[in-house]
MARSE-988433 format. One record per residue (C-alpha): residue number from 1; residue in three letters; x, y, z. Coordinates in Angstrom, 3 decimals, decimal comma, padded with zeros to 6 digits. Example, Ala and Ser with C-alpha at 12.3 -4.5 7.8 and 13.67 -1.06 7.14 Angstrom:
% residues 2
R pos code X Y Z
R 1 ALA 012,300 -004,500 007,800 .
R 2 SER 013,670 -001,060 007,140 .
% end
This chain:
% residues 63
R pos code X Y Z
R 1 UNK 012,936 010,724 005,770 .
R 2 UNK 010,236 011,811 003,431 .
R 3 UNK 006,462 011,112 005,281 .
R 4 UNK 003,593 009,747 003,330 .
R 5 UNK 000,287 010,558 003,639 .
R 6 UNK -002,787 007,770 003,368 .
R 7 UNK -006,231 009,229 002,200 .
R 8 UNK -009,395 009,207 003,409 .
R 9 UNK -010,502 006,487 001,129 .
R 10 UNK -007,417 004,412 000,902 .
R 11 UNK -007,636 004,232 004,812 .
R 12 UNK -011,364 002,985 004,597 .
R 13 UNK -009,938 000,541 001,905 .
R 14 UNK -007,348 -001,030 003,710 .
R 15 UNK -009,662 -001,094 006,909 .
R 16 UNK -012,339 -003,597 005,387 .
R 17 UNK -009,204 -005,278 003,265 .
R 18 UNK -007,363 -006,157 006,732 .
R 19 UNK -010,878 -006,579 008,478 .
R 20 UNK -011,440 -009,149 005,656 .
R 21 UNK -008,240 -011,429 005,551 .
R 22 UNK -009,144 -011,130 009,405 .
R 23 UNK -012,072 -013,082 009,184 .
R 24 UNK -010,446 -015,150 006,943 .
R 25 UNK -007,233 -015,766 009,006 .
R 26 UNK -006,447 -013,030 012,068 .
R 27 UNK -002,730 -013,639 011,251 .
R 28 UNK -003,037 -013,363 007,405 .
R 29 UNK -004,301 -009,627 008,696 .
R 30 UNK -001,935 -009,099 010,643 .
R 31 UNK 000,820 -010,337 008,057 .
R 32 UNK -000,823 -007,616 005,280 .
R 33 UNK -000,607 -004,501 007,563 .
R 34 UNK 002,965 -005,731 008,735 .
R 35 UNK 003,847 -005,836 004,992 .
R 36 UNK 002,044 -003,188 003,800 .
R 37 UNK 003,449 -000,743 007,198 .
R 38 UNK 007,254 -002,031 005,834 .
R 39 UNK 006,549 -000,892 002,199 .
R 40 UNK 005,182 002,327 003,399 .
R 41 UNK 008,441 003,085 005,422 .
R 42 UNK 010,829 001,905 002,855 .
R 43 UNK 009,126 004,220 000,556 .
R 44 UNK 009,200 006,881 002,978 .
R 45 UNK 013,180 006,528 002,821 .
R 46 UNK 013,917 005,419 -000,200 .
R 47 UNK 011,049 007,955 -002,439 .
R 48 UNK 012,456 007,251 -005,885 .
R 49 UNK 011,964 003,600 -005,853 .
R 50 UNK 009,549 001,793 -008,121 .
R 51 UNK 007,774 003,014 -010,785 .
R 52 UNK 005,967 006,407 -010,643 .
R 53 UNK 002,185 007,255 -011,596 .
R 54 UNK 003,123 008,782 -014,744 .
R 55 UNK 005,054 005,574 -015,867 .
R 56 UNK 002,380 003,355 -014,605 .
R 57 UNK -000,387 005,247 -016,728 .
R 58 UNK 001,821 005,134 -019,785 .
R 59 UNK 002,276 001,558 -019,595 .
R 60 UNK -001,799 001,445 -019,181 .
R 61 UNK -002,349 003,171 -022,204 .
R 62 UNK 000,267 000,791 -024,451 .
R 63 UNK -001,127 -002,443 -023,070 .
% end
């Protein structure tokens, strides 16, 4: 299993994203990081899936 590694600034991002939908609805919160924690491991297994940064900039730059 491949590991992934969450910067600095993408922690702080999620942080005040889950601290938001908190206020908003403490499950809701709890539902993202559940969600997001699942996507994380599947990618962790499964690396090749979805698209990668290179094909999501080209499709930036057609659009």
């Amino acid at each position: 299993m491949s590991q992934f590694i969450i910067s600095p600034t993408a922690s702080q991002d999620l942080e005040e994203i889950i601290d938001y939908l908190s206020e908003q609805d403490f499950d809701l919160g709890e539902q993202f990081l559940a969600e997001f924690s699942q996507k994380c491991r599947n990618l962790s297994c499964f690396p090749k899936m979805g698209r990668s940064y290179v094909e999501l900039q080209l499709l930036k730059k057609c659009c």
